[in-house]
C-alpha positions as CSV (number, residue, x, y, z in Angstrom):
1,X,5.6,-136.8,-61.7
2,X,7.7,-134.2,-59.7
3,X,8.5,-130.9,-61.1
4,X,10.6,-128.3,-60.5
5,X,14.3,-126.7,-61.7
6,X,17.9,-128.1,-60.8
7,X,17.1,-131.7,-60.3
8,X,20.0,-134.3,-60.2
9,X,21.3,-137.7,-59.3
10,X,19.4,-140.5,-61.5
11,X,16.9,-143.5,-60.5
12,X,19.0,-145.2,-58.7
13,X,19.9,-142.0,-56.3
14,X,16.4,-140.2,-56.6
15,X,13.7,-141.7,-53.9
16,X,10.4,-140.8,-52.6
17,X,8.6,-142.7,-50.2
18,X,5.0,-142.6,-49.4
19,X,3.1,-144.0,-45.9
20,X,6.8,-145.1,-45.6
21,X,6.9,-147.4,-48.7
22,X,9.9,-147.0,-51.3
23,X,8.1,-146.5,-54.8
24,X,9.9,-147.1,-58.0
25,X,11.9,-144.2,-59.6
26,X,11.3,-144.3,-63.5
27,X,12.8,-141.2,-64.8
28,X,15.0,-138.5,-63.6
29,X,15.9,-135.3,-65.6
30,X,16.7,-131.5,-64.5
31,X,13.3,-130.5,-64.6
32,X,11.3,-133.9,-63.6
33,X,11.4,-136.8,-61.5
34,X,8.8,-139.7,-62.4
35,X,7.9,-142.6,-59.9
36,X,5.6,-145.6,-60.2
37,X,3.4,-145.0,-57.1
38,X,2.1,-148.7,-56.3
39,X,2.7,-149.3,-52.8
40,X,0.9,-147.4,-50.7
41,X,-0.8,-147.9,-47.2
42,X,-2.6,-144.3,-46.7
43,X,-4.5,-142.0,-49.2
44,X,-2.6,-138.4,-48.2
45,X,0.6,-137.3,-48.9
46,X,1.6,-135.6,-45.8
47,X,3.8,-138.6,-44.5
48,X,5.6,-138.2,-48.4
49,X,9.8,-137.7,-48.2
50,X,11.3,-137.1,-51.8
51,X,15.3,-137.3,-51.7
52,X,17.4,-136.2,-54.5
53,X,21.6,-137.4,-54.4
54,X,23.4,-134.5,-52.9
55,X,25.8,-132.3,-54.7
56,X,26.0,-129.5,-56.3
57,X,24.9,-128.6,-59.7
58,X,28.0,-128.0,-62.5
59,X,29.1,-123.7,-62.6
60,X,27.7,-123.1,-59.1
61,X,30.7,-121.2,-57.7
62,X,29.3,-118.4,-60.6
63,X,26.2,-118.1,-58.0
64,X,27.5,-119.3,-54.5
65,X,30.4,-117.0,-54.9
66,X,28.8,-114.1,-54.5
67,X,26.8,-115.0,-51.4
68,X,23.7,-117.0,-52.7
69,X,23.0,-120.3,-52.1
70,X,21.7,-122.5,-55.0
71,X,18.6,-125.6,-54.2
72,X,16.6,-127.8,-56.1
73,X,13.3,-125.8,-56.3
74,X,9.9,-128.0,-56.5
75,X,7.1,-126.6,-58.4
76,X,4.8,-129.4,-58.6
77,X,3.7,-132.8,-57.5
78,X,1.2,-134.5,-60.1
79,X,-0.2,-137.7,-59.0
């Protein structure tokens, strides 16, 4: 499970891939992303890429209007 504020897109836009291998998104909310890690070919997760769909969360002209910019944050990856 990934962790972490601002998430978006759904299982079918969400992907992380591990040692290069697609693993299977189960579960995407705001706060959590949860993928079925089954195919992998190395034990560390240095070579890990997580992608969310790009866009921008709804009301962020509130915060990018006055000079900020807005990301998805991660907080944690449990696995």
């Amino acid at each position: 499970m990934v962790t972490g504020t601002d998430f978006s897109g759904d299982t079918s836009s969400t992907e992380l891939y591990i040692g290069g291998k697609l693993q299977k998104c189960n579960e995407v909310t705001t706060t959590s992303a949860t993928f079925s890690v089954t195919d992998i070919s190395e034990e560390s997760m240095a070579s890990a890429k997580l992608y969310f769909d790009v866009g921008l969360p709804e009301n962020h002209a509130a915060i990018t209007g006055h000079g900020l910019t807005l990301e998805p944050k991660l907080i944690s990856l449990n696995i």
